[in-house]
C-alpha positions as CSV (number, residue, x, y, z in Angstrom):
1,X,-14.6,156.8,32.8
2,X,-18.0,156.6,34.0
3,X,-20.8,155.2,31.8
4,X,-24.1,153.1,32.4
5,X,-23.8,149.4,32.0
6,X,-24.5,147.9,28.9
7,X,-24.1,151.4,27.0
8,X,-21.5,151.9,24.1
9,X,-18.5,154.6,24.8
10,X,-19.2,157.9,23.6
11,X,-16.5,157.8,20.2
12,X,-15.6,161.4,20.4
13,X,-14.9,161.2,24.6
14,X,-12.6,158.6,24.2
15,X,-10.6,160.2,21.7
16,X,-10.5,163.3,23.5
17,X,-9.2,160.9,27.2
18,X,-6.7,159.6,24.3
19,X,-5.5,162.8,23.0
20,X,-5.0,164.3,26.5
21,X,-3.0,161.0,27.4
22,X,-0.8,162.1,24.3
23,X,0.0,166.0,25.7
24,X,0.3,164.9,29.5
25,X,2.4,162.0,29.1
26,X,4.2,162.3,25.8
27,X,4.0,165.3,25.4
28,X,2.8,166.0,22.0
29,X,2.7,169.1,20.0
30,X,-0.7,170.8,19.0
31,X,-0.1,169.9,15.9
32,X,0.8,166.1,16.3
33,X,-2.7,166.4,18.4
34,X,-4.7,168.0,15.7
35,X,-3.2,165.4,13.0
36,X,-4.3,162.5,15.6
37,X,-7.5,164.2,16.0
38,X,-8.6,164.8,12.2
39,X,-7.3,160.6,11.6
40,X,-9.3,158.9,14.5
41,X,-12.5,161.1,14.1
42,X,-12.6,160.1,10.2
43,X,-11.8,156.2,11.7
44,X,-14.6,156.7,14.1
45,X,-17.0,158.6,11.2
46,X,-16.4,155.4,8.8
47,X,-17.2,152.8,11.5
48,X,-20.5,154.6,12.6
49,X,-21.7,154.7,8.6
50,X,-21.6,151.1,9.0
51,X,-23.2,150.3,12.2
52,X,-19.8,150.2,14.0
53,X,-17.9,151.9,17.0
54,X,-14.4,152.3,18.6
55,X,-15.3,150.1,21.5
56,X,-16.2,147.1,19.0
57,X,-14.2,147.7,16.1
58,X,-12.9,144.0,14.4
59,X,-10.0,143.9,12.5
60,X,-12.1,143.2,9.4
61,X,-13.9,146.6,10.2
62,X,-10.0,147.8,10.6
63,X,-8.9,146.3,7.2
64,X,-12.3,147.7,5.1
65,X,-11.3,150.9,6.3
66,X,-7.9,150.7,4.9
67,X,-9.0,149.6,1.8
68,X,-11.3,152.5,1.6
69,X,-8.3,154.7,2.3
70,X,-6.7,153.1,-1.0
71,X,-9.5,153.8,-3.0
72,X,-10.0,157.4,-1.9
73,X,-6.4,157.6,-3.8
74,X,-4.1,157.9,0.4
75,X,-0.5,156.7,-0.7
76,X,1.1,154.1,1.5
77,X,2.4,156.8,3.3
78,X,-0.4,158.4,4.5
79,X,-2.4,155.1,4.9
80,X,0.3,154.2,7.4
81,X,0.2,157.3,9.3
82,X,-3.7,156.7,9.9
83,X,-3.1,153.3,11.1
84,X,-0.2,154.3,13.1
85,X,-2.7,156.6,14.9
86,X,-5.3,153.9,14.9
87,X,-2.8,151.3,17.0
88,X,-1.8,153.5,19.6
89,X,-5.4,154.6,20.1
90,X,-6.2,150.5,20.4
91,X,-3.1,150.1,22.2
92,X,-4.6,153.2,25.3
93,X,-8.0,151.3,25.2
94,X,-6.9,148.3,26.0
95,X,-4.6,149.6,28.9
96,X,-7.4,151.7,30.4
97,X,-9.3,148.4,30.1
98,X,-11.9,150.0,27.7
99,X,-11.6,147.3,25.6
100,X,-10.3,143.3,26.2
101,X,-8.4,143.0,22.9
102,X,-6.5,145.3,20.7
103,X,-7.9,144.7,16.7
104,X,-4.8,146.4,15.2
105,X,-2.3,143.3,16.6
106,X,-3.0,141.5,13.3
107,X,-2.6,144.2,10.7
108,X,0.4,145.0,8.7
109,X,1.3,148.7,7.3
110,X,1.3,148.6,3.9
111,X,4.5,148.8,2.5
112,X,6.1,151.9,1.5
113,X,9.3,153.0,0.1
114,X,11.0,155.8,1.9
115,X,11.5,159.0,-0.4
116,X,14.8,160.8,-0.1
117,X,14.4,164.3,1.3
118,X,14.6,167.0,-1.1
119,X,17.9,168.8,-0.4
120,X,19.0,172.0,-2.2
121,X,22.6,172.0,-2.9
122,X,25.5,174.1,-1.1
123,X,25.4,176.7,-4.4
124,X,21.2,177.4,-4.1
125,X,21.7,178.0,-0.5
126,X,24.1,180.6,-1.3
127,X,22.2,182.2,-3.9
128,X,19.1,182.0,-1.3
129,X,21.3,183.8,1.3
130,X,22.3,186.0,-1.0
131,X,19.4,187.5,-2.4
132,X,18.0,187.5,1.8
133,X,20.8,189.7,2.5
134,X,20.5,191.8,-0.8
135,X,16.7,192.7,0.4
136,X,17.7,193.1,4.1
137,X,20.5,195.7,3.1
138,X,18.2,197.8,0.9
139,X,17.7,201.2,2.4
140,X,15.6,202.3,-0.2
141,X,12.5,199.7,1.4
142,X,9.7,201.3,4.1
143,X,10.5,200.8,7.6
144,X,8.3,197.8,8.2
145,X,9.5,196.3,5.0
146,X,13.0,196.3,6.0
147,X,12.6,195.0,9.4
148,X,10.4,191.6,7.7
149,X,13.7,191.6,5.5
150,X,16.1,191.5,8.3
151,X,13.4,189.0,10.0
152,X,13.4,186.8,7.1
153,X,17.3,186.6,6.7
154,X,17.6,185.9,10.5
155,X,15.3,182.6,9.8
156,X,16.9,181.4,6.8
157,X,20.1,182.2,8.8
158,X,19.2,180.4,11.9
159,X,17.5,177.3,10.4
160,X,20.3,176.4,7.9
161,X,22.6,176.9,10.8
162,X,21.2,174.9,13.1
163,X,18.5,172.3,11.4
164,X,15.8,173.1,13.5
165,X,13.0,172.2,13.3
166,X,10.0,175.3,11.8
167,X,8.2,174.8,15.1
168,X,11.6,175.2,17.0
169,X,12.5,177.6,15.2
170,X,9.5,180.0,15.1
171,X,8.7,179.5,18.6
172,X,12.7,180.5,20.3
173,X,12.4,183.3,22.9
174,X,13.7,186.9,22.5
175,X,16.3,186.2,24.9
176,X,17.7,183.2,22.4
177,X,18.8,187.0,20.7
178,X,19.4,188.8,23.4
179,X,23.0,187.6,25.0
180,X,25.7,186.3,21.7
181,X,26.0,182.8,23.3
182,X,27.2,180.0,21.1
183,X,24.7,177.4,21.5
184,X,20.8,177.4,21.4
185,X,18.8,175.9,23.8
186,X,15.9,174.6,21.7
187,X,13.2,172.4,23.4
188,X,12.2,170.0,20.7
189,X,9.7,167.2,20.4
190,X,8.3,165.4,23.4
191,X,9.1,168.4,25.0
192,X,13.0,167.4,25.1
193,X,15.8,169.8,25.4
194,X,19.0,169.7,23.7
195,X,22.0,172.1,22.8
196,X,22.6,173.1,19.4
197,X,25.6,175.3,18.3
198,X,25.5,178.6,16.8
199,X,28.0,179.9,13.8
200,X,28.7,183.2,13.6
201,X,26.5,184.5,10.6
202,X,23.2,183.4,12.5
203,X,24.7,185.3,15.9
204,X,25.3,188.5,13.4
205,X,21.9,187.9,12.2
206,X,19.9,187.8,15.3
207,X,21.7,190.7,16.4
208,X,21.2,193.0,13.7
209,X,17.0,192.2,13.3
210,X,16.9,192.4,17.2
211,X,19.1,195.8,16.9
212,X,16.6,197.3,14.2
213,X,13.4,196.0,16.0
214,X,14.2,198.1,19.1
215,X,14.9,200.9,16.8
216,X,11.7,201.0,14.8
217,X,10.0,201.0,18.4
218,X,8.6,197.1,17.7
219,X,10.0,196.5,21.3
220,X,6.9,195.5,23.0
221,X,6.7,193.4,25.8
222,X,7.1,189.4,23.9
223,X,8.6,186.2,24.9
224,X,9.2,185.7,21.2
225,X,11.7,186.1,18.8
226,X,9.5,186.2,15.8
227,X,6.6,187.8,17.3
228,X,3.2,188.7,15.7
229,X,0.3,189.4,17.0
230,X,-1.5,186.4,15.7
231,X,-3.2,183.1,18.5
232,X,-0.1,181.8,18.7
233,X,2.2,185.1,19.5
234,X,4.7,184.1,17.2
235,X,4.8,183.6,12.9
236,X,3.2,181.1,12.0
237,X,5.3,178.4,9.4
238,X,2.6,179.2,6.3
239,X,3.7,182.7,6.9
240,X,7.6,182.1,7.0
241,X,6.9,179.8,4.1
242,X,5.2,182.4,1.9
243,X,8.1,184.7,2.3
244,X,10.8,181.9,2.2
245,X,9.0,181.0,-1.7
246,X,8.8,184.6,-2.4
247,X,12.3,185.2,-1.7
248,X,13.1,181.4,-3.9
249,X,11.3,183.1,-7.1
250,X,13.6,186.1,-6.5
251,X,16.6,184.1,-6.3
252,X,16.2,182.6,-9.1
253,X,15.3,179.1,-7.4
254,X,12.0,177.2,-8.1
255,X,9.4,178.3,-5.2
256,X,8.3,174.2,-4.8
257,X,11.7,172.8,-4.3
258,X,12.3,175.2,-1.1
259,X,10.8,175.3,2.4
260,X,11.5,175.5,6.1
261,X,11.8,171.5,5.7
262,X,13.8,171.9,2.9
263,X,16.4,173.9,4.4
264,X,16.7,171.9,7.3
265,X,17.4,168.9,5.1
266,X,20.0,171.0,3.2
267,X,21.8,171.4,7.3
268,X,22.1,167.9,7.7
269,X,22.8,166.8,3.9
270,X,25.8,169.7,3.6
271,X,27.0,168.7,7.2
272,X,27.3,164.7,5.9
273,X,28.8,165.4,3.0
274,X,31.6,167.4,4.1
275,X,32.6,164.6,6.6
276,X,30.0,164.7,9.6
277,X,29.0,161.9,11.6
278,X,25.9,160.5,11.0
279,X,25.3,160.3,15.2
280,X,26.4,163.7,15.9
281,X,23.6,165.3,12.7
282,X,20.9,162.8,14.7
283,X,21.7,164.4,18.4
284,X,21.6,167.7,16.2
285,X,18.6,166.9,14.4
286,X,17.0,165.8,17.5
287,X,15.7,162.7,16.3
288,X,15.2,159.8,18.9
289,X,16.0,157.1,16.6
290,X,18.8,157.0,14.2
291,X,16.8,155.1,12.0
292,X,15.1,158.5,11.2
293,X,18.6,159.9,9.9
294,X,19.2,157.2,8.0
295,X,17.5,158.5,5.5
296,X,20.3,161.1,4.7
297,X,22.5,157.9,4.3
298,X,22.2,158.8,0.3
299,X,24.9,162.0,0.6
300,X,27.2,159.2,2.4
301,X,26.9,156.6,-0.2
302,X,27.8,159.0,-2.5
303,X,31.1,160.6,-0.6
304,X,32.2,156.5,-0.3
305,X,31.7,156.4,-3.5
306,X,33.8,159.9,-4.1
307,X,36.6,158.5,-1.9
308,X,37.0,155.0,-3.5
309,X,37.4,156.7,-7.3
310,X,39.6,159.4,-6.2
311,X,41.9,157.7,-3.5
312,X,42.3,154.0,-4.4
313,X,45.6,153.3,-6.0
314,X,43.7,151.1,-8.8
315,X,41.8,153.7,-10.0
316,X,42.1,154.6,-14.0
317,X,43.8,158.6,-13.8
């Protein structure tokens, strides 16, 4: 990066050779990017107020912010995520040899207890399916209506068949639909490919909304499954999650307690506590570290604990 001798780093340009780093060599998704972008631009905004820049930010500048982070109400959560950001970003100056020392090697994350995943239970997803299929087998509905019926039951379908993630999911190409194969090809995060199977419900499902798309004429030339006409060519998630809430209300189920998220924590929950390997629902899951599906480990303790009071011989009748 070319600069005059003597003259600070332009704040927003080095976030920007950071960010890029992040798609080319990691690559991130555009919404991981915006995330980074939003977190090291309020970083950067703090240290200017205060006289300060990226390319001489102390670790006392670095703890000051955090503390203001606290005070503006951030959880430990979120204050983590923002330092998380913060490090790498250090850690890509100092390769580049931007700067000669890394501030963030001396700070801790604050500490933060790791919240259980909200999980509906095997009897809510069936009422959820349920009422999807109900509204997708409704003849009385408008055309269009009963196509975003069958579109909606071919997501719930999909997702709680396969745990993907929304971003997977919402962005699979028609021709996911278009041969009855019995895996998914689904390119995940870091722009890494693996195979996830397919049960015979979401096949049926993909099927029938791709049978009634052609039908209705909404056919037009699309890579995507869920097309719209939208930026992105696809549904967006706020969009599948409107409809998913709608359809919770209908159901009977509180609209807070259900998302995309949700239902992809329900695939892995349901598939541990009917006897799955907690490996196998990582390499599903597509995590990289099995630390990160360790936090299912919940629906396990509770099956041991299932197994001990029903199976051992000591046990009171």
């Amino acid at each position: 990066m070319q600069r005059s001798p003597g003259a600070p780093p332009n704040a927003a340009r080095l976030i920007e050779l950071f960010l890029d780093m992040l798609a080319a060599e990691r690559g991130a998704a555009a919404n991981t990017l915006a995330a980074y972008r939003r977190d090291l631009a309020d970083f950067s905004a703090a240290l200017t107020r205060r006289g300060g820049s990226l390319a001489t930010a102390s670790s006392d500048e670095l703890r000051n912010y955090l503390r203001v982070l606290s005070r503006r109400g951030l959880n430990a959560a979120s204050v983590a995520r923002r330092l998380s950001a913060i490090r790498q970003m250090f850690q890509f100056l100092s390769a580049e040899g931007i700067r000669a020392d890394n501030p963030t090697r001396a700070i801790e994350a604050p500490k933060r207890g790791r919240p259980l995943p909200k999980v509906l239970s095997i009897g809510e997803v069936d009422r959820l399916l349920a009422a999807a299929r109900a509204a997708a087998e409704d003849g009385q509905k408008p055309a269009r209506e009963h196509l975003r019926a069958h579109r909606l039951l071919c997501l719930i379908e999909l997702i709680y068949a396969t745990g993907l993630r929304v971003s997977e999911l919402l962005s699979l190409p028609t021709s996911a639909a278009a041969r009855r194969l019995d895996v998914l090809l689904v390119r995940g995060k870091g722009d890494k490919e693996r195979v996830v199977p397919l049960n015979e419900a979401a096949k049926r499902a993909m099927a029938d909304y791709l049978a009634l798309r052609r039908a209705l004429g909404e056919s037009r030339p699309t890579p995507w499954l869920f097309a719209s006409f939208g930026e992105s060519g696809h549904l967006t998630r706020q969009h599948f999650a409107r409809e998913l809430k709608a359809l919770a209300a209908a159901a009977g189920l509180r609209a807070e307690r259900v998302s995309p998220h949700v239902l992809r924590h329900a695939f892995a929950s349901h598939l541990l506590q009917n006897g799955a390997d907690l490996r196998a629902v990582q390499l599903l899951l597509g995590h990289a570290d099995i630390s990160t599906t360790q936090i299912y480990t919940h629906v396990l303790d509770e099956r041991l604990k299932s197994l001990v009071r029903d199976l051992h011989p000591l046990t009171d009748p």
